[in-house]
N, C-alpha and C positions, 0 to 999 in steps of 0.2 A: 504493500500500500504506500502512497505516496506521504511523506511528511512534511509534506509544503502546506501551511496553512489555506492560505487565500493566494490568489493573483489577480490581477487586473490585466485587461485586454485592451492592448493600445498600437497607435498606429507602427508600424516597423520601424527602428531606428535607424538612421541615416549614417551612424557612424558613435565613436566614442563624445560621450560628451556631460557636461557636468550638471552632479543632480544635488539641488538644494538642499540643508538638512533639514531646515525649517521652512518649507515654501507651503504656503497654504492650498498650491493647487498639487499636490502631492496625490498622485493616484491612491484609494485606499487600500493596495498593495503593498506600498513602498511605508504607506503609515503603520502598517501592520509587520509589514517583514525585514525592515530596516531599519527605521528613522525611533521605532518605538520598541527596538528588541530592546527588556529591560531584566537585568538579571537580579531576583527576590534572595537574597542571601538562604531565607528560610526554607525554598521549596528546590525540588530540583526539576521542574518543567520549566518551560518559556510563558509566560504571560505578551498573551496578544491585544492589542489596543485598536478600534478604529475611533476613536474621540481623536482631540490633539495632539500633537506629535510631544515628547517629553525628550527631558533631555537626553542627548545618547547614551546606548549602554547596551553589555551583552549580555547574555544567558552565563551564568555561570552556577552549576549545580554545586551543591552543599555537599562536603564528605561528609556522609553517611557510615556505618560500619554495615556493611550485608550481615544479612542472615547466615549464622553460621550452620551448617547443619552438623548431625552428628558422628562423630568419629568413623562408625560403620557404616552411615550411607557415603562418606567422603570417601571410605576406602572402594566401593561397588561402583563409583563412577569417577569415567575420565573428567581428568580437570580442561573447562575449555577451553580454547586456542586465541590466547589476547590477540588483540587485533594489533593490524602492524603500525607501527607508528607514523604521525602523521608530519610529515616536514612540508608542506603547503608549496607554496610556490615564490619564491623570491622578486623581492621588488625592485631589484637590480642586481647586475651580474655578482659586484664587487659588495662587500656585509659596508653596513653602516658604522661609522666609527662612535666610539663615547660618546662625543660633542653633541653628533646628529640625535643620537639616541634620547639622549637630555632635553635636546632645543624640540621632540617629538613627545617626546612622556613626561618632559618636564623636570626643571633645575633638580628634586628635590624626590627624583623616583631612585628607586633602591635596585631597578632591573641591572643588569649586567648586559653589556654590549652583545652578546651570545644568544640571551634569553630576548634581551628587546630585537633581535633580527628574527628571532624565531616566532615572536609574537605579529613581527609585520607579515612576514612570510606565510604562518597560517592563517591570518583575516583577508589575504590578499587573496589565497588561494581558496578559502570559503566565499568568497564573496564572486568571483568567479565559477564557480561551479554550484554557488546559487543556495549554500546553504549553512548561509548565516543563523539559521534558527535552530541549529543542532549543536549539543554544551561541546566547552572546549577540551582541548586535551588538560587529564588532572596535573600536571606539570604547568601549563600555564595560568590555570584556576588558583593554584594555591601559591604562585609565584605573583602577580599581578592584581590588585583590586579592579571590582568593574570600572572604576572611575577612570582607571590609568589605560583600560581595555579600549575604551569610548572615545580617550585622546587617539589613541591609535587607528582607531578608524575613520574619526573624523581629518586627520592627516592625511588618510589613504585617500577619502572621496574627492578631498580637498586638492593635492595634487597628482593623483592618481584615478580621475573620474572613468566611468564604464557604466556602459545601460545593467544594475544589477535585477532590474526586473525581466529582462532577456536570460539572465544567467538563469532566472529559477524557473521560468519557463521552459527553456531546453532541459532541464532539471525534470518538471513535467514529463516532460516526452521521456526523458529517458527511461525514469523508473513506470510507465506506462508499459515501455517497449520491454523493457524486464520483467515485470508482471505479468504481461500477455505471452512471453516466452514461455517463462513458468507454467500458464495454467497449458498450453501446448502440451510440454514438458508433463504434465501430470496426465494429460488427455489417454496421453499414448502411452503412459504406464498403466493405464487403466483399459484400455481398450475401446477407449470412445473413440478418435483422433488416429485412422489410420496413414499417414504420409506414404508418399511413390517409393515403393521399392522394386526393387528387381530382379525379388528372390523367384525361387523356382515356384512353379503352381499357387503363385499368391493369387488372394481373389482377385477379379475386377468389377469395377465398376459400371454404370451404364454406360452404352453403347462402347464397349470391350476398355472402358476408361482404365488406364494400370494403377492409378491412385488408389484403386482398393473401391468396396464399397461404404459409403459413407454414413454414419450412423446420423447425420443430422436429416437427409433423406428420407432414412427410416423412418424416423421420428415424426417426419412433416407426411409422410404416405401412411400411417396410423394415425395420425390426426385426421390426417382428410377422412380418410372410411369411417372414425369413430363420427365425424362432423357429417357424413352422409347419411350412417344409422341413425342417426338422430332424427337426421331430417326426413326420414323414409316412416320414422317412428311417430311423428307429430303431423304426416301426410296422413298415416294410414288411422290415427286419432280426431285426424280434420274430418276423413269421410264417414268412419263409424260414429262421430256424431250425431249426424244427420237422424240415424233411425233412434236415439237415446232423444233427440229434442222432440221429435213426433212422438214418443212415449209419452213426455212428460207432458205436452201438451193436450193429448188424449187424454189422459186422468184427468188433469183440472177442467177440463170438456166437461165429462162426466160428473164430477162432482159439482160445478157449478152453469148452470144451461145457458146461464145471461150471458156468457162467454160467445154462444153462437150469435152469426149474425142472422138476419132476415131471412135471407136465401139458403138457409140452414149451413153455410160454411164455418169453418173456422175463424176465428176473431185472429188466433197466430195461425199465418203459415208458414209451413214448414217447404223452401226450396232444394231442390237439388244443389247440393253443395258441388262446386267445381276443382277439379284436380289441380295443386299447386302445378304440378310439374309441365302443365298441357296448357292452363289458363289462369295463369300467376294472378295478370290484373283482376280479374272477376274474384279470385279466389281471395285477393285481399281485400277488398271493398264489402266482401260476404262476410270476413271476418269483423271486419268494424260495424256493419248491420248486427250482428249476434252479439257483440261488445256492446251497444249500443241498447240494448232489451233486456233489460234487470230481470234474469230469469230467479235472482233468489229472492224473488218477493212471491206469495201464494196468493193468486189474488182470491182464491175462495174463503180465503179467513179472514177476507177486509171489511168489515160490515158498512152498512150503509151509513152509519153514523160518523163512521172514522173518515169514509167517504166525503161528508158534508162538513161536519163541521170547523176541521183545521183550516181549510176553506174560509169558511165562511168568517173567523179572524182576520185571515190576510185583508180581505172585503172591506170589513171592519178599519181595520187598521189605516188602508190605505184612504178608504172615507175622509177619515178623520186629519192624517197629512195631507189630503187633497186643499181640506177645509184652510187648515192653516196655511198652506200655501199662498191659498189666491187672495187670503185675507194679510198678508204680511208683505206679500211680492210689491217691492216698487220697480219701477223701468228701470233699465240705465242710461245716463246721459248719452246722445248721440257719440259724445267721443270717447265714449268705455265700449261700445257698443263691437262686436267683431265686425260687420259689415256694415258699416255704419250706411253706407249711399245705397240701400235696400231696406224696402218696407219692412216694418219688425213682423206685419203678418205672414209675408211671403219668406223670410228667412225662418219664420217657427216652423213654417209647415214646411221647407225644405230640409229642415234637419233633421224632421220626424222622417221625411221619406227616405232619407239617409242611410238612420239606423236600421229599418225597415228593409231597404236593400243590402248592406252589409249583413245582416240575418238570414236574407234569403242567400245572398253567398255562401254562406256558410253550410248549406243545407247541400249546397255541390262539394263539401271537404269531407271524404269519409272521417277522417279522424275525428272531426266534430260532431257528429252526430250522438256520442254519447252524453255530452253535455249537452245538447239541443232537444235531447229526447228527454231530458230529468227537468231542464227548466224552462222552455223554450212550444210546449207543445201539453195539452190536459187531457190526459187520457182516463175516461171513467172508470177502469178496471182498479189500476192502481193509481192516483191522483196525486201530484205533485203539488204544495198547498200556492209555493210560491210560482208555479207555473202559471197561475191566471195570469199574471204580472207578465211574465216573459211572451205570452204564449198573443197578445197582445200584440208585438212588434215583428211576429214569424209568420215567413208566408212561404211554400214549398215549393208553389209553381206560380211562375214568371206570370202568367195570364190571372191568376188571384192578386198578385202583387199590384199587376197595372191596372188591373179596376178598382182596384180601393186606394191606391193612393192618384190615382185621375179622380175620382169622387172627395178626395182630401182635398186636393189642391182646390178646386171648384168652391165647394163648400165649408172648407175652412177658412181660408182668407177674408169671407163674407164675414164669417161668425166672432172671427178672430179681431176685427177692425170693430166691431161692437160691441165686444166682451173683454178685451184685452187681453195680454198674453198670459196674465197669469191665473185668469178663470176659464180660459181654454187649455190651457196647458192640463190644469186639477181636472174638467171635463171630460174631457180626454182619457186621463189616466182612469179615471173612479168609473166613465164608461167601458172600457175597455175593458176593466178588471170583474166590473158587473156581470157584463155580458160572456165572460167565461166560467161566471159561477153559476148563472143561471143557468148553463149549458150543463155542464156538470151536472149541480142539483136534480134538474129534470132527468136528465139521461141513468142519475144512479135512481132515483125516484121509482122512473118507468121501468130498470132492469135492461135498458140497452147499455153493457161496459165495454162492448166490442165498439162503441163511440170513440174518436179524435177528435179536438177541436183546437183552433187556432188561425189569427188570422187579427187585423183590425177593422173587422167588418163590425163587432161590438160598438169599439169607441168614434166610428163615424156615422153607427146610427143614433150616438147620442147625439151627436154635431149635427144633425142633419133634425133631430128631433128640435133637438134643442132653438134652430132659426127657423122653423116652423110655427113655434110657440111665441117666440118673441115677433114674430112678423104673423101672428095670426090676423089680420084683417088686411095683410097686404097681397098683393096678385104673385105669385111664384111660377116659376116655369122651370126647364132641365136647360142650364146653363148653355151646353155645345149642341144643341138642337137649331137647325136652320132659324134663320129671322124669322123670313115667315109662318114656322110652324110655331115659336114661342108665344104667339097673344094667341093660335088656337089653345094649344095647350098648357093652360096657366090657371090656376086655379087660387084660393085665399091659405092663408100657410096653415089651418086647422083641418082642412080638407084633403089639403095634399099630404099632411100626414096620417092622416082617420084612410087613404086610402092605402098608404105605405102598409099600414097596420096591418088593414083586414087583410093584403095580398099576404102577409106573415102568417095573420092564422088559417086562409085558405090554403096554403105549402105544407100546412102541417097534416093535412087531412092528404093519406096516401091514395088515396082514386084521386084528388088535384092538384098532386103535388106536379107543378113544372118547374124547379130550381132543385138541384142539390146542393141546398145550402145551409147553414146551422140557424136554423131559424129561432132559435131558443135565446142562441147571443144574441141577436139583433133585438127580438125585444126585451130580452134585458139591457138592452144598449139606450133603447127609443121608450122605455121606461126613465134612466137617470136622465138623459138628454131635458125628458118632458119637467120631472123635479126640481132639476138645476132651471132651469127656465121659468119657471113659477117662483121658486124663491128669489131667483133673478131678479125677477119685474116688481113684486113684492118688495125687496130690498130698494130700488128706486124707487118706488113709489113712494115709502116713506123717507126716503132722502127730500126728494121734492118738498114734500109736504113739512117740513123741519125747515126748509128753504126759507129766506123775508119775501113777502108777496112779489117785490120786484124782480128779484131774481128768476122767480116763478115765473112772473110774466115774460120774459127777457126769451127764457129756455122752450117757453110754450110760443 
């Protein structure tokens, strides 16, 4: 393993050249493997710094006395082989005399001309081969204090400069290249790691390679097979599927009848699952469909009550934040406004259509579907409470989408310029949310759970109720209907909804049914629409009337 601390990566050196001891732009290489070696009398490791650089100084370990062991384990083993001594590298041909030694370690060091060559010689030569963070030899540890160690090197750097962050770096490589030898080295005593020989009937490799056959190969040709079993194992799981999910859907059939539809079908069906290996993409998209359908819920043990009533909270709840909404909401000033140079009615109803289409996108991502289907869509079998909420702004198919939000735009922007944004906005939501409980309610009511619903057909027949009511004595007509057909067909706005109505509860009668459509939402929708409108008018009415007579007069 390498004993180099840290390095820093920096651009190639151009040549020798001299490095500060104190420079503040010091890589935190040089802070850690140089400029901060500080040798702790107490310990015998090196302590590494990247904080500030301190003054210089080296590693110098502490004699210790070893462990002695005892008599008769010292006699059963060889004693091991000191390592050889280290004469470093001289920093010129000819030694340095007294004088120089002094003018280096200072008037007042105790070195000997011998000792202080030998001290320059090996930081010259550690510094060099990059490894200044390894203790010195015990001969100079115990001859030299660090302070006198520190002079000496800051002498070296000083008139002896050299990139030493290169020195540790090839320092790097090398015992890298020695390590990877090594595990070679062991490869092949073990017989992982066969290299080219040229013995007689050695084996070979693929296609007649004489390198031998290679155990990494191996290795990667049983992964593969074990990674094919696998996969041949969660194929042949994918198709025996299919008749386990017809099982289970067959029993809860049986146990619970509401499950079938009208045409005596199944409420789930069960498709022919597709071979991964023959039709990957269908085969994935099936998988997210069946991900998508919370099979660990029984919907025969959901009673009708668990059915309605957590429901009927969310309703509640959202009533009552509609309430305070429309009552607290102020505009904001044109220039807080995001668009400001568009009507604030045509911007509300364009960001509802927004959301509205980013939902229905979603409904094209298989992966999404399992979150579209928990909150996003109200299924009477097993009822998601907060899905009235979601189920609101989802639309499945493109041709649902563009008639209800063509019916928004039309009739919003009418309603929205007379109501303001923040009692359409609450309208909206408390209709929308009505109009998927009362679908609900009804459908667990009557025993249809093989029911979906979703859509904002709810909260636009409140909007559509709702300027019927406020405009009951004025002439109405269908907005994108030719000029001249609009004064034939135009009617007073109590009329044109008392007609909306009755066509609701003639669809409900199955000999007159001509729409398939959730008629239950809508008039739960053309229910709150008609409420909110009457508390509406009520509510000005008595504004007015709190009014001084002139103002009265002014407004009328």
């Amino acid at each position: 393993m390498s004993n180099v601390f840290c390095a820093a990566w920096r651009n190639p050196c151009a040549g020798r050249h001299h490095l500060g001891l104190l420079s503040p732009v010091r890589s935190a290489l040089r802070a850690s493997s140089t400029s901060s070696y500080r040798f702790s009398p107490g310990k015998s490791s090196t302590t590494f710094s990247l904080s500030a650089p301190k003054p210089l100084s080296l590693p110098r370990p502490t004699a210790t006395r070893p462990f002695a062991p005892p008599a008769l384990v010292r006699c059963l083993h060889s004693r091991p082989t000191p390592p050889p001594p280290e004469h470093g590298v001289p920093v010129r041909p000819e030694p340095f005399t007294e004088a120089e030694i002094k003018a280096i370690f200072g008037a007042r060091t105790k070195l000997t001309p011998q000792m202080g060559n030998r001290v320059l010689a090996v930081l010259q030569g550690r510094r060099e081969a990059g490894t200044l963070d390894l203790d010195l030899p015990a001969d100079i540890t115990r001859s030299a204090r660090p302070a006198t160690l520190d002079k000496a090197l800051t002498w070296l750097r000083n008139n002896h400069p050299m990139d030493e962050d290169a020195a540790i770096l090839a320092r790097v490589e090398r015992e890298e290249r020695e390590e990877e030898a090594k595990l070679i080295r062991r490869a092949e005593d073990l017989g992982l790691y066969k290299p080219q020989s040229g013995s007689y009937e050695a084996e070979l490799g693929e296609s007649q390679d004489p390198s031998g056959k290679s155990v990494l190969q191996e290795a990667r040709k049983f992964n593969e097979q074990r990674l094919l079993a696998e996969q041949e194992r969660k194929r042949q799981e994918w198709l025996e599927g299919e008749e386990r999910q017809r099982q289970m859907y067959e029993q809860q059939i049986q146990k619970h009848t509401a499950l079938q539809k009208s045409d005596g079908e199944p409420a789930y069906g069960v498709q022919q699952r597709a071979d991964p290996t023959e039709r990957p993409l269908l085969a994935w998209v099936q998988k997210h469909h069946l991900q998508a359908m919370d099979t660990t819920i029984d919907a025969t043990k959901i009673t009708t009550s668990r059915r309605i009533f957590p429901s009927l909270a969310v309703v509640l709840l959202t009533i009552g934040a509609g309430y305070v909404f429309a009552q607290t909401y102020e505009p904001p000033a044109r220039a807080d406004r995001m668009w400001p140079d568009t009507p604030p009615a045509a911007a509300t109803v364009a960001a509802i259509i927004g959301i509205n289409l980013g939902i229905w996108a979603l409904w094209k991502v298989p992966p999404a579907w399992r979150l579209l289907n928990r909150y996003f869509i109200s299924v009477a079998a097993c009822p998601r409470p907060l899905s009235n909420i979601g189920a609101v702004f989802s639309h499945q198919s493109l041709k649902h989408l563009g008639m209800n939000m063509l019916v928004l735009y039309y009739s919003g922007t009418k309603l929205h310029d007379e109501i303001g944004r923040g009692n359409f906005l609450s309208l909206y939501l408390v209709a929308g949310v009505m109009g998927s409980f009362t679908s609900l309610a009804a459908h667990a009511l009557t025993g249809q759970l093989a029911v979906t619903s979703l859509g904002a057909s709810g909260a636009i027949a409140g909007l559509i109720a709702a300027f019927c009511v406020l405009n009951a004595n004025q002439k109405l007509t269908i907005a994108f209907l030719p000029q001249e057909w609009q004064h034939t067909m135009s009617a007073n706005g109590w009329v044109f909804l008392t007609g909306i109505v009755a066509l609701e509860f003639l669809n409900l009668i199955p000999a007159l049914r001509f729409f398939r459509v959730d008629n239950y939402a809508h008039l739960g929708g053309y229910l709150s629409g008609t409420i909110f409108a009457l508390a509406y008018k009520d509510q000005q009415r008595r504004k007015r009337e709190e009014m001084p007579w002139f103002k009265r007069a002014f407004l009328e």
